[in-house]
N, C-alpha and C positions, 0 to 999 in steps of 0.2 A: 379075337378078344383084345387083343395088346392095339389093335384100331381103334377099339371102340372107348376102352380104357381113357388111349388118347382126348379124344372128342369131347367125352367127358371131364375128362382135367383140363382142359381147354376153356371147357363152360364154367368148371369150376374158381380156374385163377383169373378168367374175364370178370368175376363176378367178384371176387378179392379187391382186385386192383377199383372196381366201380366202386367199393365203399357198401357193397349190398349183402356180401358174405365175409364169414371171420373164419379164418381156417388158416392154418399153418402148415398143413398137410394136404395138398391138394390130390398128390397122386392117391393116398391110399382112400380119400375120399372118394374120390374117384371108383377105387375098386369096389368099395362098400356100396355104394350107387349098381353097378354092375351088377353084383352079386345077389341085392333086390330083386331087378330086374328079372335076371333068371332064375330066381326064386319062385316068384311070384309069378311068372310066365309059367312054370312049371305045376304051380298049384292049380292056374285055372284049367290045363287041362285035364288033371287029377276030380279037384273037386272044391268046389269056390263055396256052395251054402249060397248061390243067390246076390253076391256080392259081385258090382259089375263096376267097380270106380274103383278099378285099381290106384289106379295114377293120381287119386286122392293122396290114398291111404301112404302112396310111398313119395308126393310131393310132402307130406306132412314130417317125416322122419329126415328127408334131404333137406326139410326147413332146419329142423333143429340138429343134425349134422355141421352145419354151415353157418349158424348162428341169423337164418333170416326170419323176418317177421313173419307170424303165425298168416297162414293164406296167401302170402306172395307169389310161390310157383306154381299154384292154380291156374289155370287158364279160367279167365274171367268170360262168363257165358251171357251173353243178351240176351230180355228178353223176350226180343224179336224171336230168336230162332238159333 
């Protein structure tokens, strides 16, 4: 966990210093990220209701964690394919 912690506050204060995130806390942002994660890892095997974009729903709370613009950490889909 304290690895992955890392990688993530990693991503976080890359994104500080870029000028694209506002955070003064990166570590425990960091942990707040994590703690999502295995939250919500945990619900879908529990019981999701049909709901399959996770990584919407917790780009959307990491936006506003961080102070970035609404749909930033979306991966932008073509539509190619």
């Amino acid at each position: 966990m304290d690895a992955w912690q890392g990688v993530l506050q990693g991503v976080v204060e890359a994104g500080v210093a870029a000028g694209e995130f506002e955070t003064s806390d990166s570590a425990s942002v960091a942990w707040q990220i994590l703690g999502m994660i295995d939250g919500l890892n945990a619900q879908s095997l529990v019981r999701w209701d049909g709901v399959n974009d996770r990584g919407t729903h917790l780009a959307r709370a990491v936006e506003g964690m961080v102070g970035a613009a609404r749909g930033s950490l979306r991966q932008q889909r073509s539509s190619q394919g």
